[in-house]
N, C-alpha and C positions, 0 to 999 in steps of 0.2 A: 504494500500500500504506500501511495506517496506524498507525503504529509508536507503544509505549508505550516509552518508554527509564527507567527507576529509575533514581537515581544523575545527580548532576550534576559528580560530581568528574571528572578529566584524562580514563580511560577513557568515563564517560558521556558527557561532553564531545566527543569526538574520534566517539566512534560518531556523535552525533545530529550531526555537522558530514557526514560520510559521507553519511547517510541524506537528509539534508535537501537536500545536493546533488543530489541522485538524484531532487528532485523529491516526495518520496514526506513523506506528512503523519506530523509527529511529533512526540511532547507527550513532554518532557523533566516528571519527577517527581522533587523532593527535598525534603527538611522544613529545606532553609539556604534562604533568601529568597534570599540574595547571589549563589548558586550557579545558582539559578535565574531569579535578572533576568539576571546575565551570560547563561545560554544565550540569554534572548528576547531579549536586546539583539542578540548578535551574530552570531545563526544565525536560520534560516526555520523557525523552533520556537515551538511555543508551550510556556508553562510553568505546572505545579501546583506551588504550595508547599504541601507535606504528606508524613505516614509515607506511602510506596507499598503497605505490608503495607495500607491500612485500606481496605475495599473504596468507603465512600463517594467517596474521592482517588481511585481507579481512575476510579470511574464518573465524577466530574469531570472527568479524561484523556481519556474518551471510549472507555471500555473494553467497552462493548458490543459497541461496531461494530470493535472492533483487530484489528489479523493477527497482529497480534506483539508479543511482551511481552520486553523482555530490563530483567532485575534485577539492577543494577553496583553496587547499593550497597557502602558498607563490612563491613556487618553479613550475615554468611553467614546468619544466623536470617532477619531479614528478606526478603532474596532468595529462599528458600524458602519463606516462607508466601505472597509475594507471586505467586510460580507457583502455588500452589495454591490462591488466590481468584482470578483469574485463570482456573484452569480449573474451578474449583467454582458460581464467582456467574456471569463472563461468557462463558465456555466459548470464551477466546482458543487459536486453535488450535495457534501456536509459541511455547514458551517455553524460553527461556535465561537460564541462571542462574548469576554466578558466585561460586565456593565455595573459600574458603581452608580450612577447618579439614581437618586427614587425619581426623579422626575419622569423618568425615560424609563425606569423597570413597570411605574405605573400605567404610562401606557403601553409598553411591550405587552404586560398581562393582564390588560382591560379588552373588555369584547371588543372594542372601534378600532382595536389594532388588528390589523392581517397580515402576514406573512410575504404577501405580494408587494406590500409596500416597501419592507426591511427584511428581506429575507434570510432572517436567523433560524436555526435548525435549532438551535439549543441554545440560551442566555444563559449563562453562568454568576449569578450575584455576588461577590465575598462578603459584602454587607449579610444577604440573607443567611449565607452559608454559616458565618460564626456566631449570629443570633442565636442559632439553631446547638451549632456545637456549646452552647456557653446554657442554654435551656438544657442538652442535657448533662452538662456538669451538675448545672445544680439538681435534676432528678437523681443524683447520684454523687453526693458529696464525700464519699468513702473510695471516691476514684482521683485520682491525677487525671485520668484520660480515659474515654470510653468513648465506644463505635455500636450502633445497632448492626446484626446481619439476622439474615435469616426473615426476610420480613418479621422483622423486630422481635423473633422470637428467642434469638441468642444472643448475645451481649460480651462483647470485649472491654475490660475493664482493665487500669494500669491502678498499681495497690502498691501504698508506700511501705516498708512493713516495719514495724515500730520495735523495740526491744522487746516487748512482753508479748509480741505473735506468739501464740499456742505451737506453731508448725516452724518454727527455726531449728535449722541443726538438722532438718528430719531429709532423708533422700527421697525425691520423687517418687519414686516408685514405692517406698511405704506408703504415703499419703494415697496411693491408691491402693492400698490395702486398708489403710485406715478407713478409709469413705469411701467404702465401693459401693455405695449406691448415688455418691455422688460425683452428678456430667460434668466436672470441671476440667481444666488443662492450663496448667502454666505452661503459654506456649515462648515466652520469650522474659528474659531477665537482665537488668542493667544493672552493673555493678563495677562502681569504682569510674564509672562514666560510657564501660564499653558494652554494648548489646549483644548478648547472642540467645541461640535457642540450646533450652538446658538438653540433658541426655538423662534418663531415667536415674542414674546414680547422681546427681547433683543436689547438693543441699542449696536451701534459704537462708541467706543470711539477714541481721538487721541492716538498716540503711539499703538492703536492694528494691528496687523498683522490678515488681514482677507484674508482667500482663498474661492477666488470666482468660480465659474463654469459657463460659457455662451457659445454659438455657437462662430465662430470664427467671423460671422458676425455680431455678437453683441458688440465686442469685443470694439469696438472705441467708442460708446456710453457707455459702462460701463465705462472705463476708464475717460471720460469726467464726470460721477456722480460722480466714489470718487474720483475725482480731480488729475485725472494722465493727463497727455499728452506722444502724441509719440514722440520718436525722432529719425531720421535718424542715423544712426552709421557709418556716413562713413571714418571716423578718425579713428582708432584704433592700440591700444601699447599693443602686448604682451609679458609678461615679463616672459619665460621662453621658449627654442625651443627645449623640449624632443619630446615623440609623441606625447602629448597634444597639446602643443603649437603648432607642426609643424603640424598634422591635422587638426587642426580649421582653420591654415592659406592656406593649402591646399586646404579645401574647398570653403574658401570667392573666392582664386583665380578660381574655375573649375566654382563658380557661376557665375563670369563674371559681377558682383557688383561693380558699382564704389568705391567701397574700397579704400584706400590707408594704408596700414596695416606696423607698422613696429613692428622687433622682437629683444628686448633683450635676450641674454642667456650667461653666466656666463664662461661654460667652452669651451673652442675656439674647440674642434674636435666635440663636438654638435652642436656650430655654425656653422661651415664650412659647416658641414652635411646638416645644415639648409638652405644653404643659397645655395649649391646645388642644393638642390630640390623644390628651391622656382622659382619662374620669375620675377613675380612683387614685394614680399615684402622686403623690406631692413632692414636685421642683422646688429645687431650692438652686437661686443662682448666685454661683460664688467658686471657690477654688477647691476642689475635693483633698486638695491636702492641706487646708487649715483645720486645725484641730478643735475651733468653735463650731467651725462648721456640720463637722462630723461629730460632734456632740448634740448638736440642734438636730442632727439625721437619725439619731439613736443608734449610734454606729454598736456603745458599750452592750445595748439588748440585741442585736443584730445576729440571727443566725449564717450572716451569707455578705459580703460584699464583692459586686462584679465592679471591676475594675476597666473598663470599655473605651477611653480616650485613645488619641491619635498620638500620644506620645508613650515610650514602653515605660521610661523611666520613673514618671508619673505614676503609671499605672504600678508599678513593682513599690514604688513608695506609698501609696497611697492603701495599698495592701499592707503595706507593714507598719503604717499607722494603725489603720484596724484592727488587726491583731494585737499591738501595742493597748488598744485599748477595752481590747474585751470580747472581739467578732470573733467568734466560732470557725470560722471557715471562710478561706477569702479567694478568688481566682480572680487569675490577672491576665488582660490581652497583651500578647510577646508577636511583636514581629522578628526582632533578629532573633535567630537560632541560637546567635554565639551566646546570649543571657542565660537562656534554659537551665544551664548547671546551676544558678544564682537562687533560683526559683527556692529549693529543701533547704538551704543554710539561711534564708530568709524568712522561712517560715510560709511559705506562701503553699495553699494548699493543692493550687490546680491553676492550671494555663491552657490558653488556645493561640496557635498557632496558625493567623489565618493564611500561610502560604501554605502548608500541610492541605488544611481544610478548602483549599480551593482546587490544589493538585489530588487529593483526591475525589472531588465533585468533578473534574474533567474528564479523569480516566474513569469515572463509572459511567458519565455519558457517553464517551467516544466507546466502551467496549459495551455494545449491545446485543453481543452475543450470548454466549455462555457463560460468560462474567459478569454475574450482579452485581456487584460491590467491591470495591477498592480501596483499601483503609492508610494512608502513609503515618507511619509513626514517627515521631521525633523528627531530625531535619534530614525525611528522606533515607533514613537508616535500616526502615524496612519496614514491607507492608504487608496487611493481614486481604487476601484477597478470596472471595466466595465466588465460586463456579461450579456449573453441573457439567458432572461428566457424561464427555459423547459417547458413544457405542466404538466410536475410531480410537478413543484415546489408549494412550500406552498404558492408564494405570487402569482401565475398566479390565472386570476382574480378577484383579493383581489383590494381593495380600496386602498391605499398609508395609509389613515389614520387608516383602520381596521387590516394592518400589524403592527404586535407586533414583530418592532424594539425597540433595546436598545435606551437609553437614547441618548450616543454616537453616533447616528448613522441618517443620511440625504443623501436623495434622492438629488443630483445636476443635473441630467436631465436623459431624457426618451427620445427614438429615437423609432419612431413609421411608419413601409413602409420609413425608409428612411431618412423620417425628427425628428429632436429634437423641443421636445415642454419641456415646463416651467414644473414641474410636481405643482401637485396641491392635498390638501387632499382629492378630489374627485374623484380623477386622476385612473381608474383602468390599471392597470400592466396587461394585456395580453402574453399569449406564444406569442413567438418570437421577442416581444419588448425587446430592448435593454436598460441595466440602468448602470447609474455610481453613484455609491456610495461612500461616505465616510463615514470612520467608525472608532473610535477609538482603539488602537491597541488590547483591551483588549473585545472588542466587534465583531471583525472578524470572530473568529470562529461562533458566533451567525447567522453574516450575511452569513455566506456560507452555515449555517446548512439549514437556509432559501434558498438559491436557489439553494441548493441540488448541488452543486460543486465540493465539495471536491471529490467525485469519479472519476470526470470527467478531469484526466489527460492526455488522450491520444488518 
């Protein structure tokens, strides 16, 4: 397949790393020189320095003959005109586009917009995207990081694990001895900073950051092993009201949640805006890291502070005030990667990474095959991906343990007629059973050579 990618910044970046392992031809397009020597240097890319809107730089991409056009720039105008020469000059058949501004996502997904007028195949929002990721942090404050798969019936969850975890010390494979009636799977574990996927004899230590996989229904017994508990979040302080902030609050309100939500934000015409279009939450405009402030927000009764602004720094301080001052649980929005380790020594309980969260909202649209769901964890480190297997694939009817998987690489569950079971080295993979994987980032192309996917775009 052969891919145009706009945009050479971290999201264009990480898609065309994706794509290019998969084998499939792809011309990386940016008007930074810098941006785009880096791709050809260090990916199976080639690259156009140029606007992407100008159709001459298409046609130099090789946009005649493309399958696919995805427009990452920074500039929402540009992504859009760029899908529409695109399918006006070269008549590229999928395009994806993504789009910060609400002005223009509200009419992209209002009935009086049609497709013949902007013809986008798929909008991609980061705004909507980490609204959503930061909703479910907080339905699950006993996580770092969590993923739905399985049409929301299985759950990936990252668990910090505290000194006094019940299951330290213990090898993997007892703890399935110990709970063998429960579906869980530590499919991946970071420790000391570095990711991998454990092996049956590997113990837990404290301070590791373990990503678990169970049904949703197992979910409260897992958490009572490695010694989480749940809590209600019905206090909640968001400290920023752009469209992040004011869509998270938007939807606690449409849920009908005994919420009680209130919102700092900085500059008073985004307030007001906020405070507009809210009912129930109460704006307060002012600086989210003055300490009157977040006194007058009830930050010290506060179950939950989402920390949403456009600066990270902010955001990580303004979380460690709250906790300074009494917040139970605090999650902060991280753009750079390189922060992330900052997060545990700060006390911070949970972050979103909206470049993660938009690289994997890409690759779940681009792959409409056999691959439902595409999860990246950390920055690009490795991802938890769900597909059903074909009747062609190399691991249908194969053993779990006679599949020559990388090292990298662990089965977290099998949905079999419906239901998810524990998988096991006996376990045979049948067509049309469903599996989620995790695999290290360096290991992905292996697992899709394995379930024959990479064709299966469309």
């Amino acid at each position: 397949m052969k891919v145009i990618i706009c945009g050479a910044g971290q999201v264009g970046w990480q898609i065309a790393r994706h794509l290019s392992g998969e084998k499939n031809d792809v011309t990386v397009v940016d008007n930074n020189a810098d941006l785009v020597r880096r791709a050809a240097e260090t990916l199976d890319v080639q690259g156009i320095n140029g606007f992407a809107s100008y159709p001459d730089v298409l046609d130099r991409a090789g946009a005649r003959d493309a399958d696919m056009i995805i427009a990452a720039t920074y500039s929402d105008e540009v992504n859009m005109v760029t899908c529409q020469v695109a399918h006006s000059v070269f008549s590229i058949q999928r395009k994806i586009a993504r789009l910060r501004s609400q002005s223009y996502l509200d009419a992209i997904y209002s009935d009086l917009y049609r497709r013949d007028h902007m013809p986008i195949d798929v909008v991609i929002s980061p705004e909507r995207e980490v609204a959503d990721a930061a909703l479910q942090r907080l339905a699950a404050p006993a996580a770092f990081d969590t993923e739905m798969f399985l049409g929301n019936k299985g759950q990936l969850m990252g668990l910090r694990l505290d000194e006094d975890c019940p299951v330290l010390n213990t090898p993997l494979r007892q703890l399935n001895d110990l709970f063998s009636t429960l579906r869980v799977v530590v499919v991946g574990i970071r420790r000391d900073g570095r990711l991998f996927a454990p092996e049956a004899g590997d113990q837990l230590f404290a301070h590791d950051e373990a990503y678990v996989f169970a049904p949703v229904e197992d979910i409260p017994r897992t958490l009572e092993v490695f010694g989480k508990s749940e809590h209600k979040q019905e206090r909640l302080v968001i400290v920023g009201g752009g469209n992040i902030g004011l869509a998270v609050a938007q939807s606690l309100e449409k849920r009908g949640r005994k919420s009680r939500t209130k919102m700092i934000e900085r500059d008073r015409r985004c307030a007001e805006r906020a405070a507009d279009a809210l009912e129930r939450t109460i704006v307060l405009n002012g600086d989210g890291l003055d300490s009157t402030l977040l006194t007058e927000a009830g930050i010290s009764r506060a179950d939950a502070i989402l920390a949403v602004t456009d600066d990270d720094k902010t955001n990580m301080l303004a979380s460690v005030r709250a906790k300074a001052e009494g917040c139970d649980y605090a999650i902060a929005l991280i753009n750079d990667p390189t922060l992330l380790p900052l997060m545990e020594p700060l006390g911070i309980d949970a972050y979103i990474n909206p470049r993660a969260t938009t690289v994997s909202s890409i690759l779940r649209h681009i792959r409409h095959g056999r691959v439902h769901a595409v999860y990246s964890i950390g920055d690009a480190e490795a991802e938890v991906i769900e597909a059903e297997v074909m009747s062609t694939s190399n691991i249908a009817g194969a053993a779990i343990r006679d599949i020559d998987f990388p090292e990298g690489v662990l089965v977290g569950g099998v949905q079999k007629d419906g239901e998810i079971v524990k998988p096991t080295g006996g376990m045979r993979i049948e067509a049309g059973d469903v599996v989620v994987i995790f695999a290290l980032a360096a290991d992905v192309a292996r697992v899709e050579q394995l379930l024959q996917v990479s064709i299966d775009f469309f």
